[in-house]
C-alpha positions as CSV (number, residue, x, y, z in Angstrom):
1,X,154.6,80.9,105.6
2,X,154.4,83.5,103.8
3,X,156.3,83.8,100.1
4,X,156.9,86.3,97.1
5,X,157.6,84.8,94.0
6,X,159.9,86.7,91.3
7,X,159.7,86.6,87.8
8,X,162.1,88.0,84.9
9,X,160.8,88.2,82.2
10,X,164.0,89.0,79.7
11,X,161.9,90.2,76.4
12,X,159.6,93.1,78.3
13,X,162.5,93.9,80.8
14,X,160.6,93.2,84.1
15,X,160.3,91.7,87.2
16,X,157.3,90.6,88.5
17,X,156.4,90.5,92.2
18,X,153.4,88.1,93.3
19,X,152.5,87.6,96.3
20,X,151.5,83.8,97.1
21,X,149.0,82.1,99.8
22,X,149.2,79.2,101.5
23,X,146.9,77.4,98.8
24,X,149.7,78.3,95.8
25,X,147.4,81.4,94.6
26,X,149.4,83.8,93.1
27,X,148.2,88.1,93.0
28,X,150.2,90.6,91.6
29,X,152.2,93.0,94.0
30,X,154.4,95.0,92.0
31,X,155.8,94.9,88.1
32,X,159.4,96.6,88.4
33,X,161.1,97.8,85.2
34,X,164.5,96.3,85.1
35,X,167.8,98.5,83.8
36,X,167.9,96.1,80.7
37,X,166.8,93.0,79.8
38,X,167.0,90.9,82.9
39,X,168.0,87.5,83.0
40,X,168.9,85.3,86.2
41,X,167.8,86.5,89.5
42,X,169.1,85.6,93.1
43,X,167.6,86.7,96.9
44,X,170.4,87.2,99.5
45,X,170.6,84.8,102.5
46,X,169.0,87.5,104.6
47,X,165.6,88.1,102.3
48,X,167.3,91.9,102.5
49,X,168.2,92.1,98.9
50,X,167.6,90.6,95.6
51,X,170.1,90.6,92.8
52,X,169.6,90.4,89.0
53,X,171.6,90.2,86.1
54,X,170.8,92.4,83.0
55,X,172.2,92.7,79.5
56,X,173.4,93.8,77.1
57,X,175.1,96.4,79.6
58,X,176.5,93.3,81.3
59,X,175.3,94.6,85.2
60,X,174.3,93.3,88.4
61,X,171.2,95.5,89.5
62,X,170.7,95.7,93.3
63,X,167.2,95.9,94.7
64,X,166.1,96.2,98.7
65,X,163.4,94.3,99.8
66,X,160.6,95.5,101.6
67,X,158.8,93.6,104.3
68,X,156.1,92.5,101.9
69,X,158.5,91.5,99.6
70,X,158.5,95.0,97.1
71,X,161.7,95.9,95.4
72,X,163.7,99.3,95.1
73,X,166.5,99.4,93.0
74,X,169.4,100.6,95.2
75,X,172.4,99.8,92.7
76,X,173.8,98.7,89.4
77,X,177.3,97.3,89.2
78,X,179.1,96.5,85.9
79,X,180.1,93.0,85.1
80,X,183.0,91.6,82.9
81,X,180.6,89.8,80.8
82,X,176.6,88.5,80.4
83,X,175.8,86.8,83.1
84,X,173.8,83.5,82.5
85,X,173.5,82.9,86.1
86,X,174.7,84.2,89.8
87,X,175.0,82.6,93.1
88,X,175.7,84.1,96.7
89,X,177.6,82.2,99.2
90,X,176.2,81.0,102.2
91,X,176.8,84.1,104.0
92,X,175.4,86.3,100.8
93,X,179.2,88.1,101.6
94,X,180.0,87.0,98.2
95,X,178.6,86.8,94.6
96,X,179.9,84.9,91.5
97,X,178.5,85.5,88.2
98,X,179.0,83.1,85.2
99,X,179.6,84.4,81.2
100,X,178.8,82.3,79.1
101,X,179.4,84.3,76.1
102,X,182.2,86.0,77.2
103,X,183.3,82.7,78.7
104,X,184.8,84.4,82.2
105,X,183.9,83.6,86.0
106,X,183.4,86.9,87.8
107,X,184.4,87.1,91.8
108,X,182.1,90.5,93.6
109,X,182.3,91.0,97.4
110,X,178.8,92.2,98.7
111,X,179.6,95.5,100.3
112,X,177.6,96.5,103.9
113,X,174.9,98.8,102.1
114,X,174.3,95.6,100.2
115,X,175.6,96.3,96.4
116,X,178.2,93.7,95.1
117,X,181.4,95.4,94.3
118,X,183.2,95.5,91.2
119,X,184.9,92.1,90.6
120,X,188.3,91.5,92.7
121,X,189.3,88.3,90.6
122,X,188.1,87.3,87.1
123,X,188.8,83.8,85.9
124,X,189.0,83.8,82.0
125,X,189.3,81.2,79.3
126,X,186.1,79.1,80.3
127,X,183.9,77.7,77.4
128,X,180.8,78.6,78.0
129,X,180.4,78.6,81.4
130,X,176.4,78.3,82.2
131,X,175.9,78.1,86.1
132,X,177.8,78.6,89.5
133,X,176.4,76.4,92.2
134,X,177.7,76.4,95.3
135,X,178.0,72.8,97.1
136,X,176.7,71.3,100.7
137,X,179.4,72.3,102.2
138,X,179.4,75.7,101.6
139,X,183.6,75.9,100.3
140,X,183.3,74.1,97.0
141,X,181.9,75.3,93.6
142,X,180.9,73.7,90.2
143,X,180.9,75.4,87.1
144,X,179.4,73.6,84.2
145,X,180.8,74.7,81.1
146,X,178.7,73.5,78.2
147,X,181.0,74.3,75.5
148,X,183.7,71.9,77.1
149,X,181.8,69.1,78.5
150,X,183.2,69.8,81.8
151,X,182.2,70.7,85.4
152,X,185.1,72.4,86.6
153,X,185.5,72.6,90.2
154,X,186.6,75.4,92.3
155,X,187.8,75.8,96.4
156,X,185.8,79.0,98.0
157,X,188.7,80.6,99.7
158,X,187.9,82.7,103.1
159,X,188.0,86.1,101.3
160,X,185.3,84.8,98.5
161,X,187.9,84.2,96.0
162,X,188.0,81.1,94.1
163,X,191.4,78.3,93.4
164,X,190.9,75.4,90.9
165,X,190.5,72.3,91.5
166,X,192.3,71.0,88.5
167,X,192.7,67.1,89.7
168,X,189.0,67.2,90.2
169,X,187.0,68.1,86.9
170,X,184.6,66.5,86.0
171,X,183.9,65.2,82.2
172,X,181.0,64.3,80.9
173,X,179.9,62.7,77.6
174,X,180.9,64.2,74.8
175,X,177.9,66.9,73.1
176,X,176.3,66.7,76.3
177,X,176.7,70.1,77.0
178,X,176.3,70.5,81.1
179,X,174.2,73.4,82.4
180,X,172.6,73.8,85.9
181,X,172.6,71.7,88.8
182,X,170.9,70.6,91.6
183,X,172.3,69.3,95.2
184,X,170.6,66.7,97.6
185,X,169.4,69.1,100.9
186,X,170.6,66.1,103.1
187,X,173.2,63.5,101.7
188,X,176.3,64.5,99.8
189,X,174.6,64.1,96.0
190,X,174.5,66.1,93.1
191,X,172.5,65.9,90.0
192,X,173.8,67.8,86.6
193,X,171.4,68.5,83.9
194,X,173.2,68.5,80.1
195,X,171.3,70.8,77.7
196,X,171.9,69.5,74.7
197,X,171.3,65.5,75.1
198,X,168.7,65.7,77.7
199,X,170.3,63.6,80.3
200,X,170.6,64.2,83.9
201,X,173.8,62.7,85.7
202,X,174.0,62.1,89.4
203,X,177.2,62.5,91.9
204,X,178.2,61.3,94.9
205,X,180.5,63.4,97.3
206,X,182.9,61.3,98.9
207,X,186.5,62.6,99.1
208,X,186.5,62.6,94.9
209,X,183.3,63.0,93.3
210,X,182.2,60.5,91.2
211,X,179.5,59.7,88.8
212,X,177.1,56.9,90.0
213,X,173.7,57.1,87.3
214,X,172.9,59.1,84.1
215,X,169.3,59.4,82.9
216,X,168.0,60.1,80.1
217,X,165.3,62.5,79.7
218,X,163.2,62.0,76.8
219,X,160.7,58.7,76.2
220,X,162.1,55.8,74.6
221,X,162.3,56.2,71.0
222,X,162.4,60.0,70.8
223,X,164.3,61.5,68.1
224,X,163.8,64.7,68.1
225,X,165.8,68.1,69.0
226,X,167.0,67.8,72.8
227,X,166.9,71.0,74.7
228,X,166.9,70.7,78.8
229,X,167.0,73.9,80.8
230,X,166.6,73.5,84.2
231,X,166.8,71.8,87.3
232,X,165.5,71.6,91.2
233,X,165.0,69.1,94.3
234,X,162.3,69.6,97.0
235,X,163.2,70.8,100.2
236,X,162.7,67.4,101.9
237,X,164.8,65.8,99.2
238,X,162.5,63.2,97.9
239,X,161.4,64.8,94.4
240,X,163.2,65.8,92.0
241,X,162.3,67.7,88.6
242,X,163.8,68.8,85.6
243,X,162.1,70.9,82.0
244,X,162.7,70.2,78.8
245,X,162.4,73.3,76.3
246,X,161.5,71.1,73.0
247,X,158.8,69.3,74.2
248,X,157.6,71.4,77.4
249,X,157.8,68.7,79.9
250,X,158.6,68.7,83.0
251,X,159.7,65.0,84.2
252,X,159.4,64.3,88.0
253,X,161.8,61.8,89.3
254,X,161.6,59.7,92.8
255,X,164.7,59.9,94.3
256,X,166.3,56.8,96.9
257,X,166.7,57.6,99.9
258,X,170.2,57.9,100.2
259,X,170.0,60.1,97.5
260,X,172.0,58.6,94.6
261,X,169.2,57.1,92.1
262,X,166.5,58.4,89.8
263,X,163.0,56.4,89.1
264,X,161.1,58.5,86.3
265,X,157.8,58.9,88.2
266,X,155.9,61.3,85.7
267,X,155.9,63.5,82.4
268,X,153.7,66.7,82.6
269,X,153.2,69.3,80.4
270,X,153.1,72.8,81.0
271,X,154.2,76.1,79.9
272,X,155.3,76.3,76.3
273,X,159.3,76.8,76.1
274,X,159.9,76.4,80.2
275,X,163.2,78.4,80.4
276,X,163.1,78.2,83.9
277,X,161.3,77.1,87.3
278,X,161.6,76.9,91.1
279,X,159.8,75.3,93.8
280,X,158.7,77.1,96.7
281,X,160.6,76.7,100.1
282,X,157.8,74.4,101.3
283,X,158.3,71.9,98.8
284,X,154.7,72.5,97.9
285,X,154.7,74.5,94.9
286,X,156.5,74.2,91.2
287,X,156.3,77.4,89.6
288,X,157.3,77.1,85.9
289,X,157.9,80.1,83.6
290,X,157.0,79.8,79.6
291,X,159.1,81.9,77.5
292,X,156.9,81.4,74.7
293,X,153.7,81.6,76.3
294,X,154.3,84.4,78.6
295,X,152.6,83.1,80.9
296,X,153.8,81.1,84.5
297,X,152.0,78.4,85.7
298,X,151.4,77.2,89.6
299,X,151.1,73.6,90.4
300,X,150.3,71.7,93.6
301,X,153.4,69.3,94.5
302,X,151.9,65.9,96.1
303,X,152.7,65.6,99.2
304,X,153.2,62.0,99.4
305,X,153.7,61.1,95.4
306,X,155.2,64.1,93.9
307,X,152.8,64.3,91.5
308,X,152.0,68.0,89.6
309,X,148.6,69.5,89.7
310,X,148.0,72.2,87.7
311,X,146.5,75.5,90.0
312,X,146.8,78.3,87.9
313,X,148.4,80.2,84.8
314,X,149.4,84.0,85.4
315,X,150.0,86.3,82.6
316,X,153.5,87.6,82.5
317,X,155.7,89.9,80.9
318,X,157.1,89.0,77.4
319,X,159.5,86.1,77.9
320,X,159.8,85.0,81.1
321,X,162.2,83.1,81.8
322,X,163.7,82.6,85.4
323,X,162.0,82.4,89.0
324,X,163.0,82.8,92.3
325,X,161.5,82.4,95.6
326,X,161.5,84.1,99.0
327,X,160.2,83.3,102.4
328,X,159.3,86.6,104.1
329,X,160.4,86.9,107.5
């Protein structure tokens, strides 16, 4: 299998393109100067493109892929707000980009050359929308908006464009502040991580989702700032980890089988202020980005106990902050 790994790194506006072995080792392919500062980055269902969102000129920069994984930028679209995240659809026919800012939920229809069009629908008055994730089943999407408290969900209609939900919102404890999300690969189970109190609250899908386990992130005791930033599962479903920005922890949680409960297996420090991670499409790898350190850091994923070994630290540009990773066909 072989990978690319994508950094942004927000402060020096770049994206870094490393090239990763079998063994987790990381070396440098390419160092792409981004539009603006870049922010959330996305690969298209094909490996054919890779998006990224940049601000302040509130854009969607388009870059091809070349078979080794290289980028050219091929387009730059304008967006009705700064994008704190972007999604595709299954069929990468479709991306959505959340504001959280400008508090709008932005609808563009990938064109055949590959560049997202300007948005066809716009849905305003969202507080602080801070991720679009797009569910199991391919039609439904949650929107955490941390200003509200509320995951709003959305129908994904056959031309891309979205309809509320409005019977099924979900609320969840007050100053929690949702932000990104997780989904189990196999069993109908999602997992929400709230920035500001640290917890992580599970979901099953049945009909009308429903809220089955909340977790609390930080040790027993703990009383200082809360600050959790991302989210991810392992491919095989068993694994689950989540960073914390105040303490730079990642926690590593054992998850049941059928997917609806959370044993804290492990607490591991790594990269100072991790903005952002991923782990690779083998389930082998976390790669965690430090946005204070500038640095990201490779661990080895246990195979059989999830555990986190460090590998390597790779120097970055200045505040890196999101990763994304592609399987080269």
């Amino acid at each position: 299998m072989k990978q690319v790994v994508y950094v942004a790194s927000t402060e020096s506006h770049q994206i870094h393109v490393w090239q990763m072995n079998e063994h987790g080792e990381m070396s440098l392919l390419q160092t792409v100067s981004t539009p603006d500062q870049v922010q959330p980055l996305i690969t298209a269902p094909d490996g054919r493109h890779l998006y990224a969102a940049v601000k302040p000129g509130n854009a969607v920069a388009t870059y091809k892929i070349a078979e080794d994984g290289k980028l050219t930028q091929t387009g730059l679209t304008p967006l009705p707000g700064t994008a704190a995240y972007i999604t595709l659809d299954k069929a990468g026919r479709t991306l959505y980009a959340a504001s959280y800012h400008q508090g709008n939920l932005a609808v563009l229809p990938i064109r055949d050359n590959g560049i997202p069009a300007r948005a066809v629908q716009v849905i305003e008055g969202l507080k602080n929308p801070h991720s679009a994730n797009i569910a199991q089943d391919g039609h439904t999407l949650f929107v955490p908006c941390l200003g509200e408290d509320h995951i709003r969900v959305y129908t994904i209609d056959e031309d891309g464009r979205l309809t509320e939900r409005h019977a099924d919102m979900l609320t969840v404890a007050a100053g929690a502040g949702p932000r990104h999300m997780a989904f189990h690969p196999a069993k109908h189970v999602a997992y929400c991580l709230n920035e500001l109190n640290a917890t992580i609250n599970v979901y099953r899908e049945w009909v009308k989702v429903r809220e089955i386990q909340s977790v609390d992130m930080m040790a027993d005791g703990y009383s200082g700032r809360r600050w959790a930033a991302d989210i991810h599962i392992t491919p095989d479903g068993h694994h689950l980890y989540a960073c914390e920005r105040a303490s730079s922890v990642i926690n590593h949680y054992r998850v049941s089988d059928d997917g609806g409960h959370l044993q804290l297996a492990g607490r591991y420090p790594t990269e100072t202020q991790p903005r952002g991670f991923a782990v690779d499409n083998s389930g082998r790898f976390l790669i965690s980005a430090g946005q204070l350190s500038h640095h990201v850091a490779v661990s080895r994923i246990d195979a059989i106990t999830g555990e986190l070994h460090l590998i390597n630290r790779y120097p970055a540009g200045k505040g890196p902050m999101w990763v994304t990773v592609l399987t080269l066909k």
